[in-house]
MMTF fields as JSON, N, C-alpha, C and O atoms, coordinates in Angstrom:
{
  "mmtfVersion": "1.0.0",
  "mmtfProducer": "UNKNOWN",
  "numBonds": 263,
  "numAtoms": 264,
  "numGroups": 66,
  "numChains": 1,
  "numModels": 1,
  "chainsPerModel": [1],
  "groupsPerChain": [66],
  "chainIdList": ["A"],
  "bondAtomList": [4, 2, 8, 6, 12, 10, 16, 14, 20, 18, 24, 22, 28, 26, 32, 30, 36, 34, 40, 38, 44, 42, 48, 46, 52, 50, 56, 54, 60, 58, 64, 62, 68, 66, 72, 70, 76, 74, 80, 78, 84, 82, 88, 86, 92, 90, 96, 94, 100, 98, 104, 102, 108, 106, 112, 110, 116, 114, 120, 118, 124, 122, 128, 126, 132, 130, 136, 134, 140, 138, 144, 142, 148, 146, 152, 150, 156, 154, 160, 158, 164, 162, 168, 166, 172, 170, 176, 174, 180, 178, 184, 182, 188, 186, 192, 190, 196, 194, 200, 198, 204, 202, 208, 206, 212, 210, 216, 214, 220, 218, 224, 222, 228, 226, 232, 230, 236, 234, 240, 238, 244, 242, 248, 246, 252, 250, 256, 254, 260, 258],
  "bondOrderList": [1, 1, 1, 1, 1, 1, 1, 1, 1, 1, 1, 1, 1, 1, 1, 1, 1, 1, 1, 1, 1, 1, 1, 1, 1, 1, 1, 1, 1, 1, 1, 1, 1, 1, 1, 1, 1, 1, 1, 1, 1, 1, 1, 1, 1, 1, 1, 1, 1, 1, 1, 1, 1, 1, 1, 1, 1, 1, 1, 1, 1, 1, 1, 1, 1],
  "groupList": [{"groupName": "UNK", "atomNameList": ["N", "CA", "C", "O"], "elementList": ["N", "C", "C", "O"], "formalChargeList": [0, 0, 0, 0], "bondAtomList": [1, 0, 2, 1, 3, 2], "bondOrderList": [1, 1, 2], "singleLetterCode": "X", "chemCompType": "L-PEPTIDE LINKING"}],
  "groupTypeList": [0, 0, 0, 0, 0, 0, 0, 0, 0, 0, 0, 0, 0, 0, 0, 0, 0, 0, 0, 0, 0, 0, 0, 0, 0, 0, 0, 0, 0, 0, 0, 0, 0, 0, 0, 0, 0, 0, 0, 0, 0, 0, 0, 0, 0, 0, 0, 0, 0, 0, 0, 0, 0, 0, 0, 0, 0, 0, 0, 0, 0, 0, 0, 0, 0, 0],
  "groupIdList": [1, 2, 3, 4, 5, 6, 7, 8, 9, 10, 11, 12, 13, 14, 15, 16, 17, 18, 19, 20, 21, 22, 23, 24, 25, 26, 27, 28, 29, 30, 31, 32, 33, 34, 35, 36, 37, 38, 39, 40, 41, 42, 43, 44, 45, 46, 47, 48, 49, 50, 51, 52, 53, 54, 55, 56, 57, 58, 59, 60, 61, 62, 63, 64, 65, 66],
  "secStructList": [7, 2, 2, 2, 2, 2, 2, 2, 2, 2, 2, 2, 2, 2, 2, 2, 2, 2, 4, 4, 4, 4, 1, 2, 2, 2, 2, 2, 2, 2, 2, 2, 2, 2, 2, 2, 2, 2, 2, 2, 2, 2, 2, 2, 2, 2, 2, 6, 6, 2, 2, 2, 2, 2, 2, 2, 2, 2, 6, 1, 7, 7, 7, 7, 7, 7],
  "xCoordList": [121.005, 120.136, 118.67, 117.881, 118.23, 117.45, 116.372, 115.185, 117.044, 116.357, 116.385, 115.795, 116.88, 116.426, 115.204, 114.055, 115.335, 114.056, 112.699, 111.647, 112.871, 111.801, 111.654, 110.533, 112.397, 112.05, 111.42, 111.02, 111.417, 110.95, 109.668, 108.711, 109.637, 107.956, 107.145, 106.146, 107.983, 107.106, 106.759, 105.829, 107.619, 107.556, 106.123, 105.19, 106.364, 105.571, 104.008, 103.205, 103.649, 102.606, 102.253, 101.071, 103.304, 102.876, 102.482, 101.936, 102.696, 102.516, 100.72, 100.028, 100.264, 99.473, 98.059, 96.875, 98.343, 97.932, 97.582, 96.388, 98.414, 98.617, 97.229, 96.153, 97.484, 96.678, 94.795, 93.813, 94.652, 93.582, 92.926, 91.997, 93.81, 93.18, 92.141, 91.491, 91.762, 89.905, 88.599, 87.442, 89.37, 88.344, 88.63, 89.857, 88.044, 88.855, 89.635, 90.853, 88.579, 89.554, 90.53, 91.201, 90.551, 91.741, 92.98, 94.024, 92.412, 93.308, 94.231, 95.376, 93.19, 93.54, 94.64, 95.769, 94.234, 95.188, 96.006, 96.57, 96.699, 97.898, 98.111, 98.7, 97.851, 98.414, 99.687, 100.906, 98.417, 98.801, 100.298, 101.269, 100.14, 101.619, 102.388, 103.45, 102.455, 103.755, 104.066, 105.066, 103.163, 103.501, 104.668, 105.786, 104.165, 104.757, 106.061, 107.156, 106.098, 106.872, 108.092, 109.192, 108.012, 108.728, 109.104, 109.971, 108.488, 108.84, 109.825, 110.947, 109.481, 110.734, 112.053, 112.977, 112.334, 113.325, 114.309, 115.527, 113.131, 113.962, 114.667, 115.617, 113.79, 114.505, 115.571, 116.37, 115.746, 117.104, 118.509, 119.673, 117.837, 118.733, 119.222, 120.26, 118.733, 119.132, 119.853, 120.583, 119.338, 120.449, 121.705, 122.704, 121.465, 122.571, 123.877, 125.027, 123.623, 124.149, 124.549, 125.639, 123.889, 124.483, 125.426, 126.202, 125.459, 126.532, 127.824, 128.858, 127.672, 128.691, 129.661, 130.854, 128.665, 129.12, 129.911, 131.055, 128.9, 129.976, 131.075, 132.15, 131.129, 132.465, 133.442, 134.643, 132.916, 134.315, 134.158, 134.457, 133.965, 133.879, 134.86, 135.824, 134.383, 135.6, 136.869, 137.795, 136.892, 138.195, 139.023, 140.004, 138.196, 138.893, 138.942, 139.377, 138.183, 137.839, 136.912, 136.876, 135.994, 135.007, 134.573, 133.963, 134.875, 134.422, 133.224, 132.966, 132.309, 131.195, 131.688, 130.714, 133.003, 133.152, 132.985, 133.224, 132.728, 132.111, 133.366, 133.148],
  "yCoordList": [108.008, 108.147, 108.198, 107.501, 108.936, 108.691, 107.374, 107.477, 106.12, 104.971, 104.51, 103.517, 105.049, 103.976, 105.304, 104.985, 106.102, 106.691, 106.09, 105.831, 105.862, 105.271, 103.969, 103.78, 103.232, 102.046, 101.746, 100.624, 102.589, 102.776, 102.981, 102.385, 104.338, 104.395, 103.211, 102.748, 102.736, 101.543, 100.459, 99.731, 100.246, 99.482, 99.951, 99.249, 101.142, 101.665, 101.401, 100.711, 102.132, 101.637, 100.395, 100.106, 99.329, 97.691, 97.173, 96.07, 97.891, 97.638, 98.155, 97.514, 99.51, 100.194, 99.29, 99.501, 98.557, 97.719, 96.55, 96.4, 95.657, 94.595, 94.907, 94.34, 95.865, 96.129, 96.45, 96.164, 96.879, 96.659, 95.507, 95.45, 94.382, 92.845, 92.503, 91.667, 93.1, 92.641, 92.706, 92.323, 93.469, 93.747, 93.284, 93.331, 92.739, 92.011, 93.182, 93.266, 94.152, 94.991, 95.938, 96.717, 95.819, 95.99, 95.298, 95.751, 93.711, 92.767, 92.412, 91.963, 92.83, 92.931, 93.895, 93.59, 95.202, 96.32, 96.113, 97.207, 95.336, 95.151, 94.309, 94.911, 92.994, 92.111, 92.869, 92.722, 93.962, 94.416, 95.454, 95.65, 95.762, 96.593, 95.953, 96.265, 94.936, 93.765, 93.663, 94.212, 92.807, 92.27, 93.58, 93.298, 94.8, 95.789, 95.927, 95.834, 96.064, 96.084, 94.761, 95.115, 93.757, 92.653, 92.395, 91.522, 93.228, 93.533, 94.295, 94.014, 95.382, 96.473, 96.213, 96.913, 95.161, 94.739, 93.454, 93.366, 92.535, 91.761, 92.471, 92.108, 93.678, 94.146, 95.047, 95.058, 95.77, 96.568, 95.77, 96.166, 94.255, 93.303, 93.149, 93.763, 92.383, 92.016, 92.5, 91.898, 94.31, 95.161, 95.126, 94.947, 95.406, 95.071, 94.049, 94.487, 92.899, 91.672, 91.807, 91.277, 92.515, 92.678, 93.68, 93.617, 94.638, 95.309, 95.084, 95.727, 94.231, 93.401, 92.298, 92.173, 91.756, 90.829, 91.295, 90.92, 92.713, 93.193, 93.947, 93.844, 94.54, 95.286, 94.246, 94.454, 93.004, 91.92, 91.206, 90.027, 91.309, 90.818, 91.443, 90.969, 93.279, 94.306, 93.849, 93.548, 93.808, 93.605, 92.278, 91.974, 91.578, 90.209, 88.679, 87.527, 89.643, 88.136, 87.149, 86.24, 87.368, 86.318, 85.947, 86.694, 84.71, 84.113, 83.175, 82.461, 83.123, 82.288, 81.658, 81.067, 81.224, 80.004, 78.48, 78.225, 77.51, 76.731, 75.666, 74.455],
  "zCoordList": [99.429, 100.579, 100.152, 100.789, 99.159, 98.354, 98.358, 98.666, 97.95, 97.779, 99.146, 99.571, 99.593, 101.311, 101.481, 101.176, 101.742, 102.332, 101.409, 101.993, 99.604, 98.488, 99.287, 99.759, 99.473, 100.099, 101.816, 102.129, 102.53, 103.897, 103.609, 104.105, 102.32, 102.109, 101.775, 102.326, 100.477, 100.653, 101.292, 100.944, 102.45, 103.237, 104.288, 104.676, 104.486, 105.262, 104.684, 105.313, 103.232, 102.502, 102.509, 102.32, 102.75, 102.469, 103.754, 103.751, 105.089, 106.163, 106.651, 107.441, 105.9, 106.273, 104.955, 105.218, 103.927, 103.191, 103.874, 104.132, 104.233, 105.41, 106.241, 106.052, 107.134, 108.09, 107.245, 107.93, 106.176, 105.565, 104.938, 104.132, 105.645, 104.477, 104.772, 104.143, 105.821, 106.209, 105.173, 105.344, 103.809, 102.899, 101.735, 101.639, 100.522, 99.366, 98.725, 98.565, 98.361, 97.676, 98.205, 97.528, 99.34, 100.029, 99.47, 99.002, 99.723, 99.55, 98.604, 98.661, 97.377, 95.714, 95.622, 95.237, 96.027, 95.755, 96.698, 96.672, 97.828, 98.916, 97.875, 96.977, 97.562, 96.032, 95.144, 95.055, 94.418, 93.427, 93.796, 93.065, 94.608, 95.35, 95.63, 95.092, 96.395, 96.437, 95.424, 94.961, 94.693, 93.083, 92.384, 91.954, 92.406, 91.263, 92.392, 91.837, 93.386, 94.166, 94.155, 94.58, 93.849, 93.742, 92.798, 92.747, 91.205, 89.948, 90.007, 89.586, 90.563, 90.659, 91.22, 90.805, 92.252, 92.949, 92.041, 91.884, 91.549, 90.455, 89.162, 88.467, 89.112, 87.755, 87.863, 86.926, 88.762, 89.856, 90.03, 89.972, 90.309, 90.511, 89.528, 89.281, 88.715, 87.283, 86.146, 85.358, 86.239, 86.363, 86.639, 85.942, 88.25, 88.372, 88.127, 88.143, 87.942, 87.708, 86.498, 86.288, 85.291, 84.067, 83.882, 82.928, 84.712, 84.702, 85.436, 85.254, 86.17, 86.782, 85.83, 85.553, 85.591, 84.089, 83.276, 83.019, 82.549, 81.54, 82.301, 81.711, 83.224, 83.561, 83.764, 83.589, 84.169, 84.294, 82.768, 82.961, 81.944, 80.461, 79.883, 79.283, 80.223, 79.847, 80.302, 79.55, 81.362, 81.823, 81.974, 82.653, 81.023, 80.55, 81.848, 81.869, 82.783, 83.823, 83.862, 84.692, 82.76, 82.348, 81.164, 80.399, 80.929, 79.858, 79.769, 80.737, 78.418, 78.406, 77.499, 77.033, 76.613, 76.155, 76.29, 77.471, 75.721, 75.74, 75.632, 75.615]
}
């Protein structure tokens, strides 16, 4: 429950950013929050996916033989 409330905030922050683009450095720093923000989500993912991998590696349902 945790990460949905982390993620509402930031949603909320990216919304209240948004609404400041009238100024560059506004603009820069709404940038710079997506950006770290879209970092954080690919790398969660990716995560995840590797642990998916190996638990079916463990358990003998996937092979990368050639």
């Amino acid at each position: 429950m945790l990460l949905v409330t982390k993620n509402q905030g930031v949603e909320k922050a990216l919304a209240r950013g948004h609404s400041m683009s009238h100024y560059q450095e506004s603009r820069d720093q709404y940038m710079r929050l997506v950006t770290q923000f879209q970092k954080i989500k690919i790398k969660k993912k990716s995560h995840q996916l590797k642990t998916i991998i190996k638990k079916r590696k463990e358990r003998g349902r996937i092979s990368f033989g050639l």
